[in-house]
C-alpha positions as CSV (number, residue, x, y, z in Angstrom):
1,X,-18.0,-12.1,36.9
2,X,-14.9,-13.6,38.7
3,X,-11.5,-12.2,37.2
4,X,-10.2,-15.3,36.0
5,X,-13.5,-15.5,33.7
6,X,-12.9,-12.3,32.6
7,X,-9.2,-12.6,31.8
8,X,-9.6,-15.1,29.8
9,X,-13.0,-13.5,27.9
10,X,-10.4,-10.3,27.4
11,X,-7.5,-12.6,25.6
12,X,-10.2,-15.1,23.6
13,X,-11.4,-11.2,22.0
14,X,-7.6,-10.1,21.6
15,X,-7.3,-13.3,19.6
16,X,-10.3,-12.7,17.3
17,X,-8.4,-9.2,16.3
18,X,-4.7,-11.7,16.0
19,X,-6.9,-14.5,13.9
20,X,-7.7,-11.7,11.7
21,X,-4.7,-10.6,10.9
22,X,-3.1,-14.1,10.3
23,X,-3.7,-14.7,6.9
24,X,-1.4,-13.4,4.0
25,X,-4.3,-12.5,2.0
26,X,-6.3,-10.6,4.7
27,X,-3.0,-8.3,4.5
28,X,-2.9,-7.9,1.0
29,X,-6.8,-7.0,1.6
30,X,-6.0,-4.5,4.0
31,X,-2.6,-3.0,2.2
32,X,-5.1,-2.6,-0.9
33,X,-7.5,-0.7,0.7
34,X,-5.3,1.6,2.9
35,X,-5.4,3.1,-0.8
36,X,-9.5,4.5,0.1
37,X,-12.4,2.6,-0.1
38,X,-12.5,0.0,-2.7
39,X,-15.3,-2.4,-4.7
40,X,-15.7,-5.8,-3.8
41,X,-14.9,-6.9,-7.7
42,X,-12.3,-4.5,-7.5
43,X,-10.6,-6.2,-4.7
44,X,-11.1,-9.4,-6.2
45,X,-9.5,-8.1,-9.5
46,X,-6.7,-6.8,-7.6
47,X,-5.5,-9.8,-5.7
48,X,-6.5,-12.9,-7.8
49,X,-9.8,-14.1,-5.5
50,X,-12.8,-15.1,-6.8
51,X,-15.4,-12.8,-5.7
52,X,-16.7,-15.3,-3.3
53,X,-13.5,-15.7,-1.5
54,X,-12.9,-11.7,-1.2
55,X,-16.2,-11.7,0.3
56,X,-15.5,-14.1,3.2
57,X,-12.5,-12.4,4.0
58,X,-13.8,-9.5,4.1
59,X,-16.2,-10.5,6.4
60,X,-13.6,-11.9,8.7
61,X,-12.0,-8.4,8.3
62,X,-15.0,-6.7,9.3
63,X,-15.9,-9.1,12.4
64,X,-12.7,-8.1,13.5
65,X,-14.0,-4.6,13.0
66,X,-10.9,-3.6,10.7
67,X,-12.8,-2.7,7.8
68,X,-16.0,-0.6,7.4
69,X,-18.7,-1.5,4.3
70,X,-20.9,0.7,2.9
71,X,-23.2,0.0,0.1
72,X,-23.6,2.1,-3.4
73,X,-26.3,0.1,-5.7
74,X,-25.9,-3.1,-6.5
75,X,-22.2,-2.5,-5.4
76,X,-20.8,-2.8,-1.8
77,X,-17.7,-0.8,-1.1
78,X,-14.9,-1.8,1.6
79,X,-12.5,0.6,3.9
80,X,-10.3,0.6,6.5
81,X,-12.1,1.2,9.8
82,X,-10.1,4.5,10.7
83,X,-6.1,5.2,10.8
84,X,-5.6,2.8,13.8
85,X,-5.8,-0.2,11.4
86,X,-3.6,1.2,9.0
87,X,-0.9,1.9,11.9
88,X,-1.1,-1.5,13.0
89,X,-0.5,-2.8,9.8
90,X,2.4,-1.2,9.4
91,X,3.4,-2.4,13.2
92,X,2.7,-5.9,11.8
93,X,5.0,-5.5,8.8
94,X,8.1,-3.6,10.6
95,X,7.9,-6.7,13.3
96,X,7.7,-8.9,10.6
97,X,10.9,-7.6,8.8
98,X,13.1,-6.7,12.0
99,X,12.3,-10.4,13.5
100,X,12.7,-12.2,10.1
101,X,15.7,-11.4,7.8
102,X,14.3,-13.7,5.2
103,X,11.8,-11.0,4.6
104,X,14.6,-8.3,4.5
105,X,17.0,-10.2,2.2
106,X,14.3,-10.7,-0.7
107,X,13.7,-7.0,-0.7
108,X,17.2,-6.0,-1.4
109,X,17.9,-9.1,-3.4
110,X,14.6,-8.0,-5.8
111,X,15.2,-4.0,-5.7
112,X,19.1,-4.5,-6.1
113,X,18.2,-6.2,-9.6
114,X,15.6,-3.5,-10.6
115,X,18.4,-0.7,-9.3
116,X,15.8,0.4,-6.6
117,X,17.9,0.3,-3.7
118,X,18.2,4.0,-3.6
119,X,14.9,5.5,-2.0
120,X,13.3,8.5,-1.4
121,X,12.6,9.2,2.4
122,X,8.8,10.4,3.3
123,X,10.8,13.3,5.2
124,X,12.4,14.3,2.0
125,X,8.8,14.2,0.1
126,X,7.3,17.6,1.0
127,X,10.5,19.5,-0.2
128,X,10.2,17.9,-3.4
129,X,6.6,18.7,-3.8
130,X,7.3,22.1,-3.4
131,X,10.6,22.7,-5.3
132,X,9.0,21.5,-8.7
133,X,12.6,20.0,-9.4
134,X,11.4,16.0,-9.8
135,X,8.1,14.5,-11.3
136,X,6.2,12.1,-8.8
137,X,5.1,9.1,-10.6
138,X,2.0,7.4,-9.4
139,X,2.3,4.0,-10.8
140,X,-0.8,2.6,-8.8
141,X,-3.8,1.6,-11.4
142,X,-5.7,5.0,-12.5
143,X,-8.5,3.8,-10.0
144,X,-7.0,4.4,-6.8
145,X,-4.9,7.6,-8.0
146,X,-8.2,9.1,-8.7
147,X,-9.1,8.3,-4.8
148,X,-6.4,9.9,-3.5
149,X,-2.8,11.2,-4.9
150,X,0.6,13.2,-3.6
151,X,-0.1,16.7,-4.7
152,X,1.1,17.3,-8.6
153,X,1.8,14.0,-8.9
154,X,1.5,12.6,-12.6
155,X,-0.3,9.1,-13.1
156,X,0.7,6.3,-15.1
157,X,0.2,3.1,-14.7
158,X,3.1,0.6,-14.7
159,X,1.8,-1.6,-16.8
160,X,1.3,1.3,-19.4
161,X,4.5,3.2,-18.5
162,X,6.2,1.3,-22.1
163,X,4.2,2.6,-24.3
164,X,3.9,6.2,-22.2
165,X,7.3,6.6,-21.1
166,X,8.2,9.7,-23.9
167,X,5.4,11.5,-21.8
168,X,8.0,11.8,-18.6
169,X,10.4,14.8,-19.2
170,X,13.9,13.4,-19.2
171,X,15.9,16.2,-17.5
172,X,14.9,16.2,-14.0
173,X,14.7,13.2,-11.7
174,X,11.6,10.9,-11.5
175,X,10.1,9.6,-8.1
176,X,8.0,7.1,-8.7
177,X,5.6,5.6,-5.8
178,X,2.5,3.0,-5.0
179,X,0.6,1.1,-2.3
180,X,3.2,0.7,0.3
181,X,6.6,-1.2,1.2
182,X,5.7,-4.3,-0.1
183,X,4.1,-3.4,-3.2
184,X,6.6,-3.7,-6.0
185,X,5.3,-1.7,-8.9
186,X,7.4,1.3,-8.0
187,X,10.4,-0.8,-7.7
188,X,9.5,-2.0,-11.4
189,X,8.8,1.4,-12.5
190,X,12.2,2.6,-11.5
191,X,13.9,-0.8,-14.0
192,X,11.9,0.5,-16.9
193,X,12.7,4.6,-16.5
194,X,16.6,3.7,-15.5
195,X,16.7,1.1,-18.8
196,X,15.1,3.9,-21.2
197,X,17.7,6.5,-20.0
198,X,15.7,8.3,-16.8
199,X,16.9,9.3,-13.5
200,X,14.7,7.9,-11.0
201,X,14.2,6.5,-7.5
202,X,11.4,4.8,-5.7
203,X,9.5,6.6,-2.3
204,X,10.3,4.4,0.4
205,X,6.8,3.5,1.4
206,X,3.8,4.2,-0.2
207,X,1.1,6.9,-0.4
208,X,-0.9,6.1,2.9
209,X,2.6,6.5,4.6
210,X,3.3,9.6,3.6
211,X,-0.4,10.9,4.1
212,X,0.0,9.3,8.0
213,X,3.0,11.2,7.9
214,X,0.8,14.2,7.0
215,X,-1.8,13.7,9.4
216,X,0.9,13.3,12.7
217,X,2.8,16.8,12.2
């Protein structure tokens, strides 16, 4: 094979992994399942697809060999293909914020109106864990906290943290985290403790941060 051919076999591949990875929902796929492997109708649920249109994404996903399938039943479960794709989404979204301010202004604007600016660094994490001092708030739906969890940490859902909030112990400090850096239900969490009287900040990023974070000492 002549080197030119095969330059330009080695980019055309390169840009099946790029084509992949240029579609807004494709990323919400893949932020949603950094969370562990997830259902198909799950997914669907999750992001506001039809079934049908999870499914072909998914298969563009796992062309590009960034997802994994396995199948359980009648049910086919999705995953990330190993911690490569997850670093590489994270890659994607800290280029996308350091080369677009847009992106970085409509994060402070929305987190200084739900008083969420204040965050809790992943370094800071492991010393909370272990001085039983705060109460780490898993706001993710029950689904995904049952996959996998920060250690002690207490789950309840955002959408039923109004009606459960007198479960949360008032006198120490509440960290509350989810999916990742864009995901907003921590950020909402944090308005609804801070309006009903608790102190509480959200984690910087989300769980599969801090278990990467885990996984690289």
């Amino acid at each position: 094979m002549k080197t030119s051919v095969l330059k330009k076999q080695l980019y055309s591949e390169s840009a099946a992994l790029t084509k992949a990875l240029g579609n807004p929902l494709r990323l919400e796929i893949l932020d949603l399942l950094a969370q562990g492997a997830l259902s198909v109708e799950y997914i669907s649920e999750n992001t506001g697809l039809s079934v049908a249109n999870t499914s072909a994404h998914l298969q563009v996903l796992r062309q590009a060999r960034l997802v994994s399938a396995r199948r359980d039943g009648k049910q086919v479960f999705y995953s990330l293909s190993g911690t490569d794709t997850h670093k590489l989404l994270c890659q994607l979204r800290a280029a996308a914020v350091s080369r677009n301010a847009e992106i970085g202004r409509l994060l402070e604007s929305y987190r200084e109106q739900k008083h969420s600016a204040d965050q809790v660094r992943l370094e800071e994490i492991s010393g909370m864990i272990n001085s039983g001092k705060v109460v780490l708030l898993d706001v993710r739906p029950a689904e995904e906290f049952e996959i996998a969890a920060l250690p002690g940490a207490v789950s309840i859902p955002v959408r039923e943290l109004p009606k459960r909030i007198a479960e949360l112990p008032q006198d120490c400090e509440i960290v509350t985290y989810c999916r990742g850096e864009f995901c907003l239900m921590a950020d909402e969490a944090v308005a609804i403790l801070r309006a009903n009287g608790y102190s509480a900040r959200r984690m910087e990023k989300g769980l599969p941060e801090w278990e990467n974070s885990q996984l690289q000492r």
